[in-house]
Structure formats: C-alpha cells, structure tokens
C-alpha positions as CSV (number, residue, x, y, z in Angstrom):
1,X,84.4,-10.6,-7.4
2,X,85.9,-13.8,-8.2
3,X,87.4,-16.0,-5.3
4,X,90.8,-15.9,-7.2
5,X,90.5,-11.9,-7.3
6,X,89.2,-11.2,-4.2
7,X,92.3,-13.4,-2.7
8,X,94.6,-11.6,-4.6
9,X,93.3,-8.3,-3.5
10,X,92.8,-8.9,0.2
11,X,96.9,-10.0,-0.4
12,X,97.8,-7.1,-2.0
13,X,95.8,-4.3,-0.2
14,X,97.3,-5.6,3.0
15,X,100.0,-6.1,5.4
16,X,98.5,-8.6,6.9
17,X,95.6,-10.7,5.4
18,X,93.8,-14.0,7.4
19,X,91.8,-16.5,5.9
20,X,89.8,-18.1,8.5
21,X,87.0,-19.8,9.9
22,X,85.1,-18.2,12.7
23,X,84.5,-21.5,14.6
24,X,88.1,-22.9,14.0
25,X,90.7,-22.4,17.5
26,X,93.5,-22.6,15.8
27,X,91.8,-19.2,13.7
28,X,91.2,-17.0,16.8
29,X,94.6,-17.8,18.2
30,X,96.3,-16.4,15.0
31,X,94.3,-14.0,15.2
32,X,94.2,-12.7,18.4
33,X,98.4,-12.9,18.1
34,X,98.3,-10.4,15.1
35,X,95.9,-8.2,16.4
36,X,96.9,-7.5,20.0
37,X,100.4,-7.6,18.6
38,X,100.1,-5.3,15.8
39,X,96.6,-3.2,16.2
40,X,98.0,-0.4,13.9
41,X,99.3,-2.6,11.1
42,X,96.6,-2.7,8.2
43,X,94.8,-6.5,8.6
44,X,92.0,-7.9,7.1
45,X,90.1,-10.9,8.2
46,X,88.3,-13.2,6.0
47,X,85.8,-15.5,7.8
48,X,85.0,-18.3,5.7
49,X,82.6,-19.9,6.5
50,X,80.6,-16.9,6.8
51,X,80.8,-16.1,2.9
52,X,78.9,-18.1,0.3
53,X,82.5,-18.2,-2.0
54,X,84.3,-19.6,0.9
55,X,84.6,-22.8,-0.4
56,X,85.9,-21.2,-3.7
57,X,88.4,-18.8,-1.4
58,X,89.5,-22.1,0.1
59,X,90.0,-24.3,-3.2
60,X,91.8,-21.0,-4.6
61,X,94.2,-20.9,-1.7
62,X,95.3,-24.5,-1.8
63,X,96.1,-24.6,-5.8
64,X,98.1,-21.0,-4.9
65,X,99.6,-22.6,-1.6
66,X,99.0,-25.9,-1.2
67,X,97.6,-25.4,2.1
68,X,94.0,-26.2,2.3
69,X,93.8,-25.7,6.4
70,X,92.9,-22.8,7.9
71,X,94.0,-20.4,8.9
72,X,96.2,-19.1,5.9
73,X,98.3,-16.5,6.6
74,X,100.0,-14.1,4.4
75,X,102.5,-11.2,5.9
76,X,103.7,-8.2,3.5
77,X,102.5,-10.8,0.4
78,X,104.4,-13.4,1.7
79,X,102.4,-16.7,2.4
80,X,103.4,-17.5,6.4
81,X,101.1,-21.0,6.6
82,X,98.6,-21.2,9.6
83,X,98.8,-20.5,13.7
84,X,102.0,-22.8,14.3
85,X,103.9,-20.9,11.9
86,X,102.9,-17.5,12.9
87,X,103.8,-18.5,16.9
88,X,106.8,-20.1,15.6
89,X,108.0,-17.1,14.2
90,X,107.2,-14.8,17.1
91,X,108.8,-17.5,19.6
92,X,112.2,-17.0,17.0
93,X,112.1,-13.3,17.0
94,X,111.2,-13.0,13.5
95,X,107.7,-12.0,13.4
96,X,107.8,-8.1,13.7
97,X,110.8,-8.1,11.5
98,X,108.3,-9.8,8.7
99,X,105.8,-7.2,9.5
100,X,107.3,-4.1,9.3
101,X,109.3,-4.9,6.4
C-alpha cells in the first residue's frame, strides 16, 4: 500500500491514529495519554521507524500537515499536531469532547 494510502486509511478507519517513533519520548507520552485515557476508543499506532515506508509515511504527513515531527496525531480525522497539543487539550478540558465526537 502506498505511504499516501495507508495514511489515509489508518485516518479514516480510526478514532484515533498515532504516527510515531518507538524510541522518540515525546511518542510514548502521547501515547500512553490516549491509551490509558481512552482504552475502548478504536486507536492505531504506527511506529515508524519500525516500517521500511516510514520515511515515505513521514514525507507524506508533512506535505498533508506540514508537520514533519513526530508524533502526528489525528483525533476523529482531525489533525491534533504532536504531544504538547494533545496535553494541551486535556489540560483545557477539550480532549474527550474531540474524542467522542
């Protein structure tokens, strides 16, 4: 599947979809945020650096976000940005709002 498809998909097929690196802090703590705080809500993870299109993932995300760091987030098709965003969002109250919508 093409980088550009297999984006799309994981985007569409998802509440909430990660694109990540498994090494990267800033990953697991977005991670771990979503997970814990929504275990029932329908998530998929892709680790980056641990596919050989990752580089291809990651070029396709920054010409559809302009965001080439890790990780990029996307909530109910929405693009959200990386870890500060998502915190800032549950700090504001907004976060479960964005997911269950």
């Amino acid at each position: 599947m093409a980088a550009k498809d297999l984006v799309e998909s994981s985007i569409s097929n998802n509440k909430i979809a990660i694109f990540s690196k498994s090494y990267c802090p800033y990953c697991k703590r977005a991670k771990a945020l979503l997970t814990s705080e929504y275990p029932d809500v329908q998530t998929e993870i892709l680790e980056l650096d641990e596919r050989d299109d990752g580089s291809e993932i990651q070029s396709y995300l920054f010409d559809k976000t302009g965001q080439r760091t890790v990780p990029n987030i996307f909530i109910n098709k929405q693009h959200i940005g990386g870890c500060d965003s998502v915190i800032a969002l549950k700090e504001q109250g907004k976060l479960t709002a964005l997911v269950k919508a």
